[in-house]
C-alpha positions in Angstrom: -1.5 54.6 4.3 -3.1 50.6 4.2 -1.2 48.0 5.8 -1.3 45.2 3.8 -0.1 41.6 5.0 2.3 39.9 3.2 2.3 36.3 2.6 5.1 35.1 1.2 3.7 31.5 0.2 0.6 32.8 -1.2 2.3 33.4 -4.9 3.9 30.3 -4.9 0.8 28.5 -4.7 -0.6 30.3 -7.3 2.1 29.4 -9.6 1.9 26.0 -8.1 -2.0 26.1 -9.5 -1.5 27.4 -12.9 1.3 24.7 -13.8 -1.2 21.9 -12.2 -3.4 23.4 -14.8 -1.4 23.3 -17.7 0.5 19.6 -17.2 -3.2 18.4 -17.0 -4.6 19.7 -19.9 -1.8 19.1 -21.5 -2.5 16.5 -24.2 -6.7 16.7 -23.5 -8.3 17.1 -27.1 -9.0 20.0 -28.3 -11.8 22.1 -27.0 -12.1 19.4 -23.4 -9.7 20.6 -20.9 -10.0 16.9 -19.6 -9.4 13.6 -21.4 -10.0 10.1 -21.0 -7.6 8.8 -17.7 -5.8 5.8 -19.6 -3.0 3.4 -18.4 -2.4 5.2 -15.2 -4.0 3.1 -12.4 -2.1 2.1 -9.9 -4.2 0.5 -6.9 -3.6 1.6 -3.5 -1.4 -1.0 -0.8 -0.7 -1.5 2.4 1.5 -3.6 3.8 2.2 -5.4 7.2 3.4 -7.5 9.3 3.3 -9.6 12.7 5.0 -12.3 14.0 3.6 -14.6 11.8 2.9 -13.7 8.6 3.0 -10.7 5.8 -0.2 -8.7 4.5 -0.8 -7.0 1.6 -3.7 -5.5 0.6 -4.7 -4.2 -3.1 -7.6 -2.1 -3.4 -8.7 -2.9 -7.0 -12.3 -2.4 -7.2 -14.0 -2.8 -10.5 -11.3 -5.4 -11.6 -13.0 -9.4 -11.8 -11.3 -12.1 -9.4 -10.3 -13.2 -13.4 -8.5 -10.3 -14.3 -6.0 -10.6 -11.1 -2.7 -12.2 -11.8 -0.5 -12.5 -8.9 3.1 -14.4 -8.8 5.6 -15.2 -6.4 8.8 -16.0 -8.0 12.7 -15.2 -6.9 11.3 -13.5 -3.6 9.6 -11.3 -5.1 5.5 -11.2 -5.9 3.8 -9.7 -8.7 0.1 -8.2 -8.8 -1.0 -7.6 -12.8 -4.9 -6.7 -13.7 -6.8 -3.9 -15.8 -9.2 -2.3 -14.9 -11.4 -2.2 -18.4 -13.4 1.3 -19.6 -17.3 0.0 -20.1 -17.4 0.3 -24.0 -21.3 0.5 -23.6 -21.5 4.3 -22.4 -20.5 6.8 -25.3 -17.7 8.8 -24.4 -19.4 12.1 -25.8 -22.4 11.2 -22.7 -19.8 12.0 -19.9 -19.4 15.0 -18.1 -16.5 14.3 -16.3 -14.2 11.2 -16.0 -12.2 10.7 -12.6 -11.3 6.8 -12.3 -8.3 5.3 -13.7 -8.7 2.9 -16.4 -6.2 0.5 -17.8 -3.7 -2.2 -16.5 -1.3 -2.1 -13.7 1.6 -4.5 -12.2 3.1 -3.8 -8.8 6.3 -5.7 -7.6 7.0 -6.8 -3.9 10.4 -7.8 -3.3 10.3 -9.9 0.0 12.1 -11.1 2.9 14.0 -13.8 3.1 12.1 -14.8 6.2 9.0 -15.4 4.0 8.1 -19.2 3.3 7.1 -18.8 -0.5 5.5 -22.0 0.2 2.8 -20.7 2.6 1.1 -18.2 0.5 -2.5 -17.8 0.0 -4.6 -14.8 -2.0 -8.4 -13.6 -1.0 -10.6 -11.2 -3.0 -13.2 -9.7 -1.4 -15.1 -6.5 -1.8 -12.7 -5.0 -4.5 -9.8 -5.7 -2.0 -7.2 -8.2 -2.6 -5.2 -9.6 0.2 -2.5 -11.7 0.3 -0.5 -13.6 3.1 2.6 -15.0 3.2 3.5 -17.1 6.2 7.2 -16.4 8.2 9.3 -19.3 8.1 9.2 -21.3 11.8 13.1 -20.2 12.3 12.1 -16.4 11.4 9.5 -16.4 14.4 10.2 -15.0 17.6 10.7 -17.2 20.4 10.7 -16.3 24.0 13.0 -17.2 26.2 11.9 -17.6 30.1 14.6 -16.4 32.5 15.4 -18.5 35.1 15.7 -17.1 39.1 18.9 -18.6 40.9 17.0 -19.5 44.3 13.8 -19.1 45.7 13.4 -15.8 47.6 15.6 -13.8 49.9 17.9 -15.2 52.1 18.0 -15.0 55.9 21.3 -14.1 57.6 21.5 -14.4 61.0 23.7 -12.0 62.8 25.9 -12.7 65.4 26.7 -10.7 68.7 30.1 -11.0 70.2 29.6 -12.0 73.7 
């Protein structure tokens, strides 16, 4: 008799494989089991913050400084671009197509610490970053604790005589 191992996960990822499959050729033209990647790019993001300020960084390479539309209205700060599909190469010349093309718009909703006067935007590199400056009251301030006295005191003891 063979002992055989079980693994219980092993079919599920099968499955898990074949629907992959079929949602992405769904909708490919017929006879290419991939087609053009249209309208779904979303750029990548990170955000953070120090005492100071808030950073956001877009990764949007390909896209022109031109074709980058950000706004800061009601608290809240919009990015807007498209990443455009070089007409110049023949689609029937590709072998494969993996980038995104299309346009995007990602909304920020911030803080009410931010000062939505003190905002500025930077493209470098296919990354865009902007800051957005804390307002002076939102900053932390240290407060130095004051020592009652100067060191330890002396107590003299007295013997009863």
């Amino acid at each position: 008799m063979t002992i055989t191992r079980w693994t219980p996960f092993s079919d599920l990822a099968v499955l898990q494989n074949r629907l992959n499959s079929i949602f992405n050729d769904f909708g490919a033209p017929e006879g290419r089991s991939e087609s053009l990647a249209s309208g779904n790019f979303t750029p990548a993001v990170d955000v953070y913050e120090d005492a100071q300020k808030i950073v956001l960084k877009l990764d949007v390479p390909g896209i022109r400084q031109e074709d980058i539309d950000v706004r800061l209205e009601n608290q809240t700060l919009t990015v807007k671009g498209e990443r455009k599909f070089e007409k110049e190469e023949k689609e029937e010349n590709f072998h494969r197509i993996e980038r995104r093309y299309g346009s995007f718009i990602r909304m920020f909703t911030l803080p009410q610490t931010a000062d939505m006067e003190k905002v500025s935007a930077d493209y470098k590199d296919g990354v865009l970053q902007v800051e957005i400056a804390k307002k002076s009251e939102a900053q932390p301030k240290q407060i130095k604790i004051g020592v009652a006295g100067t060191g330890p005191k002396q107590v003299e003891a007295k013997t009863a005589a």
